[in-house]
N, C-alpha and C positions, 0 to 999 in steps of 0.2 A: 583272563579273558573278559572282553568286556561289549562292546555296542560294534566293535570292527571283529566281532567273532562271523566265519560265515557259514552262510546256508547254503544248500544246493537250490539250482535255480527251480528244479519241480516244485517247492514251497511256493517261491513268487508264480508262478503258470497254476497254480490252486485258485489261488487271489484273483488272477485274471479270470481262471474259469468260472470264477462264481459272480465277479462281477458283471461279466458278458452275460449271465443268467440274468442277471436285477437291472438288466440297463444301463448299465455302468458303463462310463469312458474309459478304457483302460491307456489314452493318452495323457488324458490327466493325471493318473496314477503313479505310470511310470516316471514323467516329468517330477513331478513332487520328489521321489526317491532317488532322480537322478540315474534313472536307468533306460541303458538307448535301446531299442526293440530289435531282436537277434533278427540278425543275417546270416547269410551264409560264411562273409566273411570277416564278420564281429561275432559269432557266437558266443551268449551268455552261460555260464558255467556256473558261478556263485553270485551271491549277492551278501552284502556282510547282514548281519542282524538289524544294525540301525537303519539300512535300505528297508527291509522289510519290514521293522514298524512303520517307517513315515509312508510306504507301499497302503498297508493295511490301513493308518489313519485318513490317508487321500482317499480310500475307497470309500471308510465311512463316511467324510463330507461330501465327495459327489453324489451318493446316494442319500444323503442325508436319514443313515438307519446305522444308531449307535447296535444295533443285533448282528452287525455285518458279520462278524468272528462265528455267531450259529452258522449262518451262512454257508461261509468260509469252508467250516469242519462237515458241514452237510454232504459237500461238493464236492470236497475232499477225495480222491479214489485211488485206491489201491495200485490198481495199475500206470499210475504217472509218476510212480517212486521206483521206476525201474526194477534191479534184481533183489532192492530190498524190499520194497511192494510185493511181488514176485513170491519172495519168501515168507511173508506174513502169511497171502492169500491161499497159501498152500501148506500150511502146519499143519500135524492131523489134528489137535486138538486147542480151543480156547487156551489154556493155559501153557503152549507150547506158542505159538502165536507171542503170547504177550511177552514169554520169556526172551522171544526172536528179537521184540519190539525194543523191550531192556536193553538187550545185549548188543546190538548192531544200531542203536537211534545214532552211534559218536560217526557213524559215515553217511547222516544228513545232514548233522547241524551241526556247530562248536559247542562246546559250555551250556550246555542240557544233560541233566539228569534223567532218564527216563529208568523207576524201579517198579518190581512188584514184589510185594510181602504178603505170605498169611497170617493173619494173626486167631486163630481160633476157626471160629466159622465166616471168619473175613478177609477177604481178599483187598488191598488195598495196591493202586494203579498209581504211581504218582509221578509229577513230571515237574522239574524244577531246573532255573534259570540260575546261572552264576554272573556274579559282574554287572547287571542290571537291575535295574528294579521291577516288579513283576507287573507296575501299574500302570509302568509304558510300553506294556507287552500285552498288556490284559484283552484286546482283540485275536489276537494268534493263539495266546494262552487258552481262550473260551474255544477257538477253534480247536485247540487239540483236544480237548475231552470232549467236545462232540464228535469227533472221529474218531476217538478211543470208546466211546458209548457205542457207537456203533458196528464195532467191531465185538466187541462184547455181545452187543442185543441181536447179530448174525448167529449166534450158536445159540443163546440164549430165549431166542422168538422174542414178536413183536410184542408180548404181552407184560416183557420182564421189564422190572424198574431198578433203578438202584436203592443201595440204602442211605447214602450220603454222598452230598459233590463238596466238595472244598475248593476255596476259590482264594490266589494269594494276592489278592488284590482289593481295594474298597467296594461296595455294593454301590451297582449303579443307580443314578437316579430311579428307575422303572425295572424291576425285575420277573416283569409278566412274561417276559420272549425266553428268558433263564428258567423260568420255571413251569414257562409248558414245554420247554427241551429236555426237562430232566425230570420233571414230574417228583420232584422228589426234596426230602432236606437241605438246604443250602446253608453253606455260613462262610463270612468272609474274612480277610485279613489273615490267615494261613502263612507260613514260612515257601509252602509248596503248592499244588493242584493236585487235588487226591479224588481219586472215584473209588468209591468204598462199595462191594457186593459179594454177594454170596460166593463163599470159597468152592463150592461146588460141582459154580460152573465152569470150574478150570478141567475140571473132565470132558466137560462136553465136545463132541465129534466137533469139526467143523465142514460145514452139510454143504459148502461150494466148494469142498478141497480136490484137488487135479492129484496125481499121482508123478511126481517129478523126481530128477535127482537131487536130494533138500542137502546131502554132505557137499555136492556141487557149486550148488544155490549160494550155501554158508560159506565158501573160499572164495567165488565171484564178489559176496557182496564185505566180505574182510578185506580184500585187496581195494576196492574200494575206497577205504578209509585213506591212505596214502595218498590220495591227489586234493584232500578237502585239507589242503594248508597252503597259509600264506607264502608266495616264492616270488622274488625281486619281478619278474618276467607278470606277475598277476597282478600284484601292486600298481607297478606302473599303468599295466593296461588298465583297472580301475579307476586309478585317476583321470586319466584320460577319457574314460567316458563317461566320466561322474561332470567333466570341463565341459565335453561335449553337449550333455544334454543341459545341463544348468547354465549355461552361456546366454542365452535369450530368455531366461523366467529372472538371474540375478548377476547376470555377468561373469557365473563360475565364480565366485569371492573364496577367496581360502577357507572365511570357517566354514560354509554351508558345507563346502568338498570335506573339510575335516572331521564333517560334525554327520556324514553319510556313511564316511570309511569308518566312524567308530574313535576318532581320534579327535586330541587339542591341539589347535590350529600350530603350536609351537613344536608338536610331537611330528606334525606332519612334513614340517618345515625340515626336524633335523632330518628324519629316513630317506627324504627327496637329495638332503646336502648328501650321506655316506654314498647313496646311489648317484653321485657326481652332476646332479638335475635342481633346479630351481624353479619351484610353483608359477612365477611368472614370464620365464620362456615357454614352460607347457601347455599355459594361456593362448600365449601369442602364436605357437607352433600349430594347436588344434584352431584359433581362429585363421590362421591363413589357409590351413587346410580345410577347412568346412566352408570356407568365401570361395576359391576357386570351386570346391564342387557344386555352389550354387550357381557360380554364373555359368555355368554350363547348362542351367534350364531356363528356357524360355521364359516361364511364366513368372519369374521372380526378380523382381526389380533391384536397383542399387539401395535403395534405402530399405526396403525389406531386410534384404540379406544382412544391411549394417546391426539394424536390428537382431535378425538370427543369428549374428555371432557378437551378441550381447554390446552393440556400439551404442549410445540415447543419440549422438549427431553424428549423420550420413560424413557431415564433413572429416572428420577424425576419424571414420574409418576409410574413406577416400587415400589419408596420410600414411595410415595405416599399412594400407595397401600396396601404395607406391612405394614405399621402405621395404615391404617384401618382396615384391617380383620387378620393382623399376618402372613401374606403368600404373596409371589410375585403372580401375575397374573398367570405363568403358574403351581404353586403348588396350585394356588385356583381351577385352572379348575380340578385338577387330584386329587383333595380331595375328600373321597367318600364318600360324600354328595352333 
């Protein structure tokens, strides 16, 4: 597993939620990672991993606040992770919660580790990536233990600290925003992300628990895991909207498309050949589809549009056009039909 492992999309809607909190554009955002804004009838489902760092880095530059990942994990809520959400919020106890968390994280994300160990009087929480390196994740990575802190500091009261955070990535330039979130020992370059505290409070009640059916909860959110894989029908629609959105920021170029999905621009090439499809019909297939739906709105001219589907001269894609439908753009608008 590697940078085209994917996530469910409540991760990236986290991202979103906390940047609409900081003023954040979440045009910007989405454009950067190549991801088109769900519709009714585009509904986003996953996003691979490497969408979601370049998601998470766009956030940090428009906001320009390398803390974005506190953020993130702040924001973060239980109830936008669906029936695994669900299941957490409702464990009866801390250390029933965390074991939930371990044991069902493989039906949010790919190629994450989420364990927990006791080792004496310490409970160790740790969460680890395969197939990437943890320093081009180290925004998502900070968010997840600030929402694993705070699932902890929910049973544990507002007054409890940890006893160590480990972090598997380099120490930021500024680590004052890391260390009034954790109030605690920090050290960095770790193999994993570890929040280390007291084994004790794996006993403790958790004091917002609902009374549900949890044997229920646990088969709803098993069954789960079976749709969070790659399938030729997923594929393609990713590529395709990875064309769609990156068309007017870099003309859709193969490596940016390959380097979204997680893949080498030469890996992306053969899966499109075994699927009988070639990268640059799928170009030209979503630009003549996205041309025709712009001239259907008023307010969007010929050369806009050439532009929107990634054209630098109105004239070329003028050509462009008449090769697809037989008509230049402004004898298509005046055709009566």
């Amino acid at each position: 597993m590697s940078d085209g492992a994917l996530y469910r999309v409540c991760a990236l809607d986290g991202v979103l939620h906390a940047l609409k909190h900081e003023g954040g554009s979440s045009h910007h955002v989405l454009a950067a990672a190549g991801i088109a804004p769900a519709t009714p009838d585009r509904p986003r489902r996953f996003v691979t991993r490497a969408q979601f760092a370049a998601a998470m880095n766009a956030a940090v530059e428009d906001l320009g606040d390398e803390s974005f990942g506190i953020k993130f994990g702040t924001h973060l809520n239980l109830g936008s992770l669906g029936a695994f959400g669900w299941l957490l919020a409702n464990a009866p106890t801390l250390g029933a919660t965390l074991t939930y968390l371990a044991r069902f994280n493989h039906t949010m994300q790919q190629a994450v580790t989420v364990s927990l160990e006791v080792k004496g009087n310490r409970a160790i929480l740790s969460h680890r990536l395969h197939g990437t390196p943890h320093q081009r994740m180290r925004h998502s990575l900070t968010g997840a233990l600030v929402s694993y802190s705070n699932i902890i500091r929910l049973a544990a009261g507002p007054a409890w600290r940890l006893m160590a955070v480990r972090f598997p990535f380099d120490p930021p330039r500024s680590k004052e925003a890391l260390e009034k979130t954790f109030g605690t020992d920090m050290s960095f370059g770790w193999k994993q992300a570890e929040l280390i505290f007291d084994a004790r409070l794996l006993a403790r009640p958790n004091p917002e628990r609902r009374v549900i059916d949890m044997a229920a909860t646990e088969r709803e959110v098993a069954e789960t895991a079976h749709d969070l894989a790659w399938t030729d029908d997923l594929f393609i629609l990713s590529v395709e909207n990875i064309i769609r959105v990156t068309l007017p920021v870099c003309g859709a170029s193969l490596p940016r498309t390959a380097s979204l999905l997680g893949h080498h621009p030469r890996t992306l090439r053969r899966r499109l050949a075994r699927l009988g499809l070639q990268y640059g019909d799928m170009v030209e297939a979503v630009r003549r589809e996205r041309a025709i739906e712009l001239l259907s709105k008023d307010d969007t001219t010929v050369s806009e549009i050439a532009e929107l589907v990634g054209y630098t001269e109105t004239s070329n894609f003028t050509r462009a056009f008449k090769r697809w439908t037989g008509l230049s753009p402004r004898d298509y608008l005046n055709a009566p039909y």
